[in-house]
BABA-651735 format. One line per field, with one value per residue (C-alpha): x negated, y, z negated; residue in three letters. Coordinates in steps of 0.02 Angstrom, whole numbers, plus 50000, padded with zeros to 5 digits. Layout:
<pts>
X: (X_...)
Y: (Y_...)
Z: (Z_...)
residu: (ALA_...)
</pts>
This chain:
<pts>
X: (45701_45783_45812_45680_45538_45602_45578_45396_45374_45429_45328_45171_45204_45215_45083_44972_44993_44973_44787_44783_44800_44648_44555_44593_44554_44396_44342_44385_44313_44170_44181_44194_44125_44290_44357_44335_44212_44274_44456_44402_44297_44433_44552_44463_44437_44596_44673_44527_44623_44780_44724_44658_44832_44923_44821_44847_45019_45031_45126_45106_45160_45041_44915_44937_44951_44818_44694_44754_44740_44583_44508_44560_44511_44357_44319_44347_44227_44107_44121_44105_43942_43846_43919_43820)
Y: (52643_52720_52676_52778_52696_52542_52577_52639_52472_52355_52481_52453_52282_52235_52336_52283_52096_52124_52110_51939_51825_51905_51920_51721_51690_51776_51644_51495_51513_51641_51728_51923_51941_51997_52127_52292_52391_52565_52523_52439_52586_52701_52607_52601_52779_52817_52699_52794_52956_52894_52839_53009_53077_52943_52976_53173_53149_53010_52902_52737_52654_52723_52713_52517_52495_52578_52501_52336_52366_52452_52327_52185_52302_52354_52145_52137_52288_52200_52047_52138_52239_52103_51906_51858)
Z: (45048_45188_45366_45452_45323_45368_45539_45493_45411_45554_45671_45571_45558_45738_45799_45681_45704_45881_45847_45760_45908_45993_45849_45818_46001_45935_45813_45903_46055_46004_46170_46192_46377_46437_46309_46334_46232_46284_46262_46054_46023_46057_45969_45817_45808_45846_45703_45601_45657_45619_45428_45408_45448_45354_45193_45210_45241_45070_45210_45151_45303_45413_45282_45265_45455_45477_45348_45416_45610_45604_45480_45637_45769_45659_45652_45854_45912_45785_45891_46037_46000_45898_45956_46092)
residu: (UNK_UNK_UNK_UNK_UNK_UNK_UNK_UNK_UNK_UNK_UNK_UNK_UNK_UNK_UNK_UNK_UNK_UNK_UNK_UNK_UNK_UNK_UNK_UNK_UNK_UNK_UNK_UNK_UNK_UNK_UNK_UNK_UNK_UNK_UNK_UNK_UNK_UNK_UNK_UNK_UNK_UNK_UNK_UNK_UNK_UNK_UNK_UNK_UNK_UNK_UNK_UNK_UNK_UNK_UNK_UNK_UNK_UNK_UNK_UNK_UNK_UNK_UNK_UNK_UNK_UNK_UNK_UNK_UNK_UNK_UNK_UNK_UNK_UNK_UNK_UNK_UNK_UNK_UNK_UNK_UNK_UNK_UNK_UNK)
</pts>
């Protein structure tokens, strides 16, 4: 593996586990009120976009990162639109 994949890696990585705390705030306190809707739903369609990209590109970094970080953003919009 070489040094820019790694990169890629630790890129996808980070970014990706950025969504865990919030979506574990999520579950404990079953509270949405103050998340933005506009600012998940873009998200997710952009990490949508991205997969699309990663998958013509056979980029398994961005593939992974992306099936992972819009499966956690995916579970947070979910929140959003149906936890009340």
């Amino acid at each position: 593996m070489n040094t820019i994949s790694l990169i890629g890696i630790a890129a996808a990585l980070l970014t990706t586990a950025s969504f865990v705390p919030q979506a574990w705030k999520i579950l404990r306190l079953r509270q949405v009120k103050d998340l933005s809707l506009t600012m998940y739903i873009m998200m997710f369609s952009g990490q949508l976009c991205w997969l699309a990209y990663g998958l013509f590109l056979g980029d398994l970094p961005l593939i992974i990162a992306n099936v992972v970080g819009g499966s956690l953003t995916g579970t947070i919009l979910g929140f959003k639109l149906f936890l009340k």
